[in-house]
C-alpha positions in Angstrom: 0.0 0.0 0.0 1.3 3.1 -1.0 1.8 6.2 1.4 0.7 8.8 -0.9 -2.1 8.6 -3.3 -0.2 10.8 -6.0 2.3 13.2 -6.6 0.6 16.1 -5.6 0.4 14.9 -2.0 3.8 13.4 -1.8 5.5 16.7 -3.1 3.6 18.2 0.1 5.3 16.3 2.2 8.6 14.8 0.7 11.7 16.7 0.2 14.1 13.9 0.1 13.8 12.8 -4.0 15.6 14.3 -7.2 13.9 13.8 -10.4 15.9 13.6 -14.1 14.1 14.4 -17.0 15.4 13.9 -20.7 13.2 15.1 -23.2 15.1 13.8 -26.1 12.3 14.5 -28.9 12.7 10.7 -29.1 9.3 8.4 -29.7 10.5 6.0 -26.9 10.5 6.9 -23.5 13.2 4.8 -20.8 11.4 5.2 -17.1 12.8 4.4 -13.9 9.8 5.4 -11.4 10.8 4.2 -8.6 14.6 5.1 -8.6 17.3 6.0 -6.4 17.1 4.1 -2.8 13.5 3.4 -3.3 14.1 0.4 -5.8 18.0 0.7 -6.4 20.2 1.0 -9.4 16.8 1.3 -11.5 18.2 4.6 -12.4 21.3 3.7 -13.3 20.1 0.7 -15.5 17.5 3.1 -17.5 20.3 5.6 -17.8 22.4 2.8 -19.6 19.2 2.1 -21.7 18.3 5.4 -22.7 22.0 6.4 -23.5 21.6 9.6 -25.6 19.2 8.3 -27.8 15.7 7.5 -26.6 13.5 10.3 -23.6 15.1 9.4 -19.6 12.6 10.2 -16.7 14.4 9.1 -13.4 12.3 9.4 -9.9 15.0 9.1 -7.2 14.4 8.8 -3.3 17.5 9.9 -1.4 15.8 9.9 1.7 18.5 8.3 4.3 15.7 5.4 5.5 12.4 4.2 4.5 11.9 5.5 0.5 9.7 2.9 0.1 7.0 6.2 1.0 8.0 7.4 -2.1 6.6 4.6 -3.7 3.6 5.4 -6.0 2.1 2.5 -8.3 2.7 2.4 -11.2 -0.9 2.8 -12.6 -1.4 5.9 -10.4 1.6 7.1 -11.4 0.8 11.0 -12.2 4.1 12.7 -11.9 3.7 15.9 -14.7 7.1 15.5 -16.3 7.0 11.8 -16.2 3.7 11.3 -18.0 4.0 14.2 -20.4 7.1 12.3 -21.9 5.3 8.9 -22.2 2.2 11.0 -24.0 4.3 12.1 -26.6 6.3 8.7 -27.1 5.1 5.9 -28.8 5.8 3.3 -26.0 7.6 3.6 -22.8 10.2 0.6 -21.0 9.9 0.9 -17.2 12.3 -0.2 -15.1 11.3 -1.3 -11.7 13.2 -3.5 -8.7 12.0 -6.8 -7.1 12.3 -8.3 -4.0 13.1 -12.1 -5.8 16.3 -13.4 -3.8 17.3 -15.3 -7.3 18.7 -13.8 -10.4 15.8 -13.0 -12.8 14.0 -10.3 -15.2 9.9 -10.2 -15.1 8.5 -9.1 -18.3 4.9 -7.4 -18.3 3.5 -4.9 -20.3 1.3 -5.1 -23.0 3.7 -5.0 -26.1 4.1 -8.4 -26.9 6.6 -8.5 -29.7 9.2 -6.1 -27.7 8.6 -8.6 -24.6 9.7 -11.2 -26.7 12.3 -9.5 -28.6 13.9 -8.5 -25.0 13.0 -11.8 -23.3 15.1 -13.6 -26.6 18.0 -10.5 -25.9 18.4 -11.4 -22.3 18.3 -15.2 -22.7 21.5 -14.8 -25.4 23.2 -12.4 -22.6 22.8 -15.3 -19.8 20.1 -13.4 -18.1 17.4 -15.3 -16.5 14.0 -13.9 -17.3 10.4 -14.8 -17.8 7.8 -12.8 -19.9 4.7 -12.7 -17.4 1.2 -14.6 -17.5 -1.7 -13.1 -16.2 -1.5 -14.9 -12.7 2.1 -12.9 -12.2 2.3 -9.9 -9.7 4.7 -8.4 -12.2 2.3 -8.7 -15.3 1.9 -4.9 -16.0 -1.8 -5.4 -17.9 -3.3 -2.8 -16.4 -3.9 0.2 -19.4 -3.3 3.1 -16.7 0.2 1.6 -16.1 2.5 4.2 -16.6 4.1 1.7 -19.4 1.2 1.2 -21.2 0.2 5.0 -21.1 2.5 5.7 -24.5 0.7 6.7 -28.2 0.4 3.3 -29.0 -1.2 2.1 -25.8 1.5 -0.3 -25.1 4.6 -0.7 -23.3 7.1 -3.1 -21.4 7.7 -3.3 -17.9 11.1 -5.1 -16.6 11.2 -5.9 -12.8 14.8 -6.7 -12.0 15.9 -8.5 -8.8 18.1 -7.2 -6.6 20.8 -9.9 -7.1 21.0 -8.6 -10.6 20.4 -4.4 -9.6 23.7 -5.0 -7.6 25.9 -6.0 -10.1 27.3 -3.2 -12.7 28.1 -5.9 -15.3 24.7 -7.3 -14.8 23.2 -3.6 -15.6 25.4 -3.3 -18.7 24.1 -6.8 -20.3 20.6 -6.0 -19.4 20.7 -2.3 -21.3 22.8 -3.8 -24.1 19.8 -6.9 -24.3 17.1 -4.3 -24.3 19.1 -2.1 -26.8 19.1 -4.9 -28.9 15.8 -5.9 -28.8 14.4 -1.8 -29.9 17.1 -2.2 -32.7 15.4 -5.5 -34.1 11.9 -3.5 -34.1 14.0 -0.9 -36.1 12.7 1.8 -34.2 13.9 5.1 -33.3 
């Protein structure tokens, strides 16, 4: 359950946060919502992702203790800089942190053909991962998810354990898997 409803209320109370913004004029948007110390090294791996070619929006808590308050779901995820990026892009890649002990990438969103293309990626990089079924917390189905809240109504939600968040080489596979993947849609 999340402390604050939406943003409006947490930026009433909450000092302790840093957001980066990227507007890039790109039509993919790279999101880590939930960055900083409230799901760590999100940031870091979106920043990889992103590079300088596709829109960054970073939320970071730098609270000393407890960010998880800063912790907004992703489908009531309302943050004005944040969602006016993923309106103008044609999809959005979130990435998010788990609480799995064992090494392993969820897949959820509702593009289908990127989860696979980055599901295929990650296997070829030695990364275990699973594309979500409906029964999985990590799914990301919901339309008001901030992932599936692009131009084309769908996106891809990645939720990383923290084995893997820990490990620099670990973020560098995963953004050059994901990389990868957007370059076999031949997107830009």
């Amino acid at each position: 359950m999340d402390t604050y409803s939406s943003f409006k209320d947490l930026k009433a109370a909450e000092l302790s946060y840093c957001i980066e913004c990227r507007d890039r004029n790109a039509h993919i948007t790279i999101l880590a919502p939930h960055g900083g110390n409230i799901e760590p090294h999100t940031s870091e791996i979106a920043t990889l992702v992103a590079a300088d070619k596709y829109n960054l929006f970073c939320f970071n808590g730098l609270k000393p203790s407890n960010n998880k308050v800063l912790h907004i779901t992703s489908h009531k995820y309302d943050e004005e800089q944040a969602t006016t990026l993923v309106r103008s892009s044609d999809f959005v890649i979130a990435i998010h942190g788990c609480t799995q002990i064992d090494k392993m990438v969820f897949i959820g969103g509702l593009y289908t053909e990127l989860k696979q293309g980055i599901a295929a990626a990650l296997g070829r990089a030695e990364i275990p991962c699973v594309i979500c079924d409906k029964t999985s917390p990590y799914r990301g189905h919901n339309p008001e998810n901030i992932c599936n809240r692009g131009i084309t109504g769908k996106g891809v939600q990645l939720e990383i354990s923290r084995p893997l968040r820990d490990s620099p080489q670990a973020w560098r596979k995963i953004a050059a898997a994901i990389n990868e993947a957007l370059d076999s849609l031949d997107v830009e």
